[in-house]
C-alpha positions as CSV (number, residue, x, y, z in Angstrom):
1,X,-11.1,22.6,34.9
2,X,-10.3,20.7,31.8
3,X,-7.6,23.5,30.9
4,X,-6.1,22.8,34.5
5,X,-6.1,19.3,34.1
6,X,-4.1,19.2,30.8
7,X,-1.9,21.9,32.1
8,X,-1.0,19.4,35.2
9,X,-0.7,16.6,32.8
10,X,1.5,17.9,30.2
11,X,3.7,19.3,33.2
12,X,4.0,15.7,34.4
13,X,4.2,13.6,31.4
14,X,5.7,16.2,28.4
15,X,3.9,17.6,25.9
16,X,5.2,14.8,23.6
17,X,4.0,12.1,25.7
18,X,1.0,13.6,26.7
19,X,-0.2,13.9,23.0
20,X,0.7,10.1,22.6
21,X,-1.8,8.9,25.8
22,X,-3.9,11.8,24.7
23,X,-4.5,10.2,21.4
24,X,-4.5,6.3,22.7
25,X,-7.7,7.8,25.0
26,X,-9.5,9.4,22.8
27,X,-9.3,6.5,20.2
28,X,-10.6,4.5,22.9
29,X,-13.4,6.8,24.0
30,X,-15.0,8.4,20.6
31,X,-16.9,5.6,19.5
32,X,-19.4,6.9,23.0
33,X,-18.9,10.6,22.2
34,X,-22.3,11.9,20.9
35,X,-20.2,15.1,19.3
36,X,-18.2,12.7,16.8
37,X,-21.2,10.6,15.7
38,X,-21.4,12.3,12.3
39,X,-17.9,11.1,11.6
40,X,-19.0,7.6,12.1
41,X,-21.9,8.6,10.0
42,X,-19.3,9.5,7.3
43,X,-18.0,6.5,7.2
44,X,-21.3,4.3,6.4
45,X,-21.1,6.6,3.2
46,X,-18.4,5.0,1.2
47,X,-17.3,1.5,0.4
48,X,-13.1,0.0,1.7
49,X,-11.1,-0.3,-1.4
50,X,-10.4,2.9,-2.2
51,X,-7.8,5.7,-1.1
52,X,-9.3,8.0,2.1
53,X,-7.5,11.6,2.5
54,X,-7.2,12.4,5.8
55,X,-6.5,16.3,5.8
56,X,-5.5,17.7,8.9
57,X,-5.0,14.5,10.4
58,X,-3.8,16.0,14.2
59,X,-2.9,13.1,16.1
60,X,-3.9,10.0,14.3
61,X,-7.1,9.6,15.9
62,X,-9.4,9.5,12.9
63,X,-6.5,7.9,11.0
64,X,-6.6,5.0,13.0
65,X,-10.6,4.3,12.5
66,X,-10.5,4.9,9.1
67,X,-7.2,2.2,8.6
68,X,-9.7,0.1,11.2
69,X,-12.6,0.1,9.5
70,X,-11.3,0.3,5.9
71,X,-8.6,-2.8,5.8
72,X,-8.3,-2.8,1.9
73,X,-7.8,0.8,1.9
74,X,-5.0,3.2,1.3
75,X,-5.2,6.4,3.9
76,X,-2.7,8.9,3.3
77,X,-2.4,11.6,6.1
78,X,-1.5,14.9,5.9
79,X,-0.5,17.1,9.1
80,X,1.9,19.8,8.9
81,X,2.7,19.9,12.7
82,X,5.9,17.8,13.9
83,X,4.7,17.4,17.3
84,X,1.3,16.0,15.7
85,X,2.9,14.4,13.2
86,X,5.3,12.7,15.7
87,X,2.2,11.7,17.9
88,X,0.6,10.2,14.7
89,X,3.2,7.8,13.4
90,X,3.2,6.5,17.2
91,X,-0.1,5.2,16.8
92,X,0.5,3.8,13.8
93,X,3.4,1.6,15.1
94,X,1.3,1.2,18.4
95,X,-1.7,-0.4,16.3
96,X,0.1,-1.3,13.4
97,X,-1.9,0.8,10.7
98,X,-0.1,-0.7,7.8
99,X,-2.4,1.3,5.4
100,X,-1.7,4.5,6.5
101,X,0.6,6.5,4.9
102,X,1.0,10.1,6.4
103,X,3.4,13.2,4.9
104,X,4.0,16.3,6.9
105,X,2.9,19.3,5.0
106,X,0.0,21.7,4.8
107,X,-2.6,21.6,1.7
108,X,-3.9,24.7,-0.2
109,X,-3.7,26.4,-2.9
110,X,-0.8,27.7,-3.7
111,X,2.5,26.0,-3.3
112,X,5.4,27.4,-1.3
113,X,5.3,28.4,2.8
114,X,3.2,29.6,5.2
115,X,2.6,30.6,9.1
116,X,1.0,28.3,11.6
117,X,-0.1,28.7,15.5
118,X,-0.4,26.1,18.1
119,X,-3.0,28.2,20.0
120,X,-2.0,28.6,23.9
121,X,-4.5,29.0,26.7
122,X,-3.7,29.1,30.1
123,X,-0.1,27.9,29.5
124,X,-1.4,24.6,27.5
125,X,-1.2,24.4,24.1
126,X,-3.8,23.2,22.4
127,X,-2.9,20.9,18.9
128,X,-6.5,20.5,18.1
129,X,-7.0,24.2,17.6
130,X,-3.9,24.5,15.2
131,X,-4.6,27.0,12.1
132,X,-3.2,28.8,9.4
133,X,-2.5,32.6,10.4
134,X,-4.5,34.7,8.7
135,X,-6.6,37.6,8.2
136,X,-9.6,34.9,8.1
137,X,-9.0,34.1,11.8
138,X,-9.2,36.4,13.9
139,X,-9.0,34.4,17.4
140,X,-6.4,32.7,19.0
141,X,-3.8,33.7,16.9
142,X,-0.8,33.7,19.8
143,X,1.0,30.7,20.4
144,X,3.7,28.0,19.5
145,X,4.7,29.4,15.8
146,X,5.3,27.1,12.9
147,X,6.3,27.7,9.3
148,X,5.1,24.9,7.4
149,X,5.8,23.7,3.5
150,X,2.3,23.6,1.6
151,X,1.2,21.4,-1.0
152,X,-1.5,21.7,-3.8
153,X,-3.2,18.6,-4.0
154,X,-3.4,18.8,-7.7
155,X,0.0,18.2,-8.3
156,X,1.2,16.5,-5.0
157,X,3.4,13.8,-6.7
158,X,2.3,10.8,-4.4
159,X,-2.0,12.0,-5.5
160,X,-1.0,11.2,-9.6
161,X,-0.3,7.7,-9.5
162,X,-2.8,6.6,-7.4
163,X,-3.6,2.4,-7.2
164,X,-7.0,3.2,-6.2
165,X,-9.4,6.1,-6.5
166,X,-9.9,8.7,-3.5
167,X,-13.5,7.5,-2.0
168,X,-13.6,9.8,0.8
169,X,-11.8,12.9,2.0
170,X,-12.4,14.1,5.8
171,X,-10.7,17.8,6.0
172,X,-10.3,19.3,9.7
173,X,-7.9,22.1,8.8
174,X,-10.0,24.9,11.0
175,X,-11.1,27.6,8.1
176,X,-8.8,26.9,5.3
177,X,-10.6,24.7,4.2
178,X,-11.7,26.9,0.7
179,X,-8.2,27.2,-0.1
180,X,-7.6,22.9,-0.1
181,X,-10.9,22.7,-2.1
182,X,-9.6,25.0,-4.7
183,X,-5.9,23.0,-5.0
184,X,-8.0,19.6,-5.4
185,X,-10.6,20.7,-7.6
186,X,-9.0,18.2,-10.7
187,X,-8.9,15.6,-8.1
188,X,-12.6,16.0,-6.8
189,X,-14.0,16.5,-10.5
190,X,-11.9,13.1,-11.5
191,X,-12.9,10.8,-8.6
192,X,-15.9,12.3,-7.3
193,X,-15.5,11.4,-3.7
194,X,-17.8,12.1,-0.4
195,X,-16.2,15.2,1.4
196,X,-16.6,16.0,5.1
197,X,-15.2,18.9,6.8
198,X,-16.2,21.2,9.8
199,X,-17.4,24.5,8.5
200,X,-18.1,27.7,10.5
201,X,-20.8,30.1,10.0
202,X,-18.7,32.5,7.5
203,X,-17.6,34.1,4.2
204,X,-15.2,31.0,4.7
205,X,-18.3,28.3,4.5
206,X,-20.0,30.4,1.5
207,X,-17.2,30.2,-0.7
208,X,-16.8,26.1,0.1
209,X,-20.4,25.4,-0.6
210,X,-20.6,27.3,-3.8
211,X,-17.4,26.1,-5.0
212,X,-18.2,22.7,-4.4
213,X,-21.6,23.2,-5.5
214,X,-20.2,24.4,-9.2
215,X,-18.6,20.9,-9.4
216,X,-22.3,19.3,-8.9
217,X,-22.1,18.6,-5.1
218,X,-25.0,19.0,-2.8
219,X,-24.1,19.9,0.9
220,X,-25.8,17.8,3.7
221,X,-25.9,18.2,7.7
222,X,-27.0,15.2,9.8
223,X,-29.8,15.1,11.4
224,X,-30.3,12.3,13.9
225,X,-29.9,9.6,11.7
226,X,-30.7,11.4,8.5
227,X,-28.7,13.7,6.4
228,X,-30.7,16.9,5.2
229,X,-30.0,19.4,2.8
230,X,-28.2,22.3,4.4
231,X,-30.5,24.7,2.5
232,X,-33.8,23.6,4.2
233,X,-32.1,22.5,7.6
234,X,-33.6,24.7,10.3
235,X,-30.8,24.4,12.1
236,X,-27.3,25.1,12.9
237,X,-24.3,22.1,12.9
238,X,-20.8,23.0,11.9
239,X,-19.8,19.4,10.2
240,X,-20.8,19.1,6.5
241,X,-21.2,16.3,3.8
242,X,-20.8,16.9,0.5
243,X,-22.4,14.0,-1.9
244,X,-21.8,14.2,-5.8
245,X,-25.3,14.3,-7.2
246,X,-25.9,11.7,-9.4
């Protein structure tokens, strides 16, 4: 039914426009969504004043609460997609996020190009199931095709000269997320910021945990109000926290 409904809507409004009220509603609505409350629980964990990386930044929706919450800090936003992108920097004019800054490429680990899909289901694409292709995904792989420049965070040019350290980074980037951990590992080592990113149970959310893990971070999952060590959680959540230990 949902699928049918945004097929009808994107037919009436344009896909364009459609991601615009898209992202207007769910900036309105998340705050009551019991699925996003451990990205609100993210943000208790960090102080404003610093520089928040939002990677994978979609359609602006988390940029905007982070600009909202965080006044005095500098968000830069990275989404390769243009019709995310697009969708993004209307919300910033619409709310007037003056400390976002966003730049349209992909993070990883090696610089250069690479392949991205806009899945399509039923004739709708969905943006919030964008991915690298690879051999790491094997699921929805067939859709709107994009090839998209890719940074390493390491040596992205606007990360060196920095007027305030990174405090947080919030990475949505749907199982490449090992590959942006490895081009940022001089930048996490040097500011030591709280990391959150959605995980899956796979090789994928091995290698993350141990790699963040060799650079003395502990891995967390929430639970109700409380964060608990993944390793003696008893249960299963996809969204992780990564705290330096002290």
């Amino acid at each position: 039914m949902k699928t049918f409904v945004k097929y009808v809507l994107q037919k009436i409004l344009g896909l364009k426009t459609y991601l615009y009220v898209f992202a207007v509603f769910v900036i309105v609505k998340i705050r009551w969504d019991k699925k996003e409350k451990d990205f609100f629980y993210f943000m208790q964990l960090f102080a404003d004043g610093g520089t928040i990386l939002d990677l994978g930044a979609n359609i602006g929706v988390t940029s905007y609460h982070f600009s909202k919450k965080f006044p005095d800090s500098n968000i830069i936003s990275i989404e390769p997609l243009t019709l995310n992108m697009d969708t993004l920097k209307r919300v910033k004019k619409r709310f007037g996020l003056t400390n976002v800054t966003e730049y349209q490429v992909a993070a990883g680990d090696t610089p250069g190009e690479l392949e991205m899909v806009m899945p399509v289901i039923n004739n709708v694409p969905m943006h919030g199931l964008s991915h690298v292709v690879s051999d790491e995904v094997s699921d929805l792989n067939t859709g709107l095709k994009y090839t998209v420049p890719v940074v390493v965070l390491d040596q992205f040019e606007p990360l060196q000269t920095l007027s305030k350290p990174v405090s947080a980074v919030k990475m949505d980037v749907e199982n490449f997320e090992y590959h942006v951990l490895k081009g940022a590992e001089k930048l996490i080592v040097k500011h030591q910021p709280v990391i959150y990113c959605e995980l899956w149970d796979n090789d994928n959310r091995k290698k993350c945990i141990s790699f963040l893990n060799n650079l003395n971070y502990s891995a967390f999952i929430l639970d109700k109000k409380e964060l608990v060590p993944f390793e003696k959680a008893n249960f299963e959540k996809h969204n992780f926290f990564f705290l330096p230990r002290v």
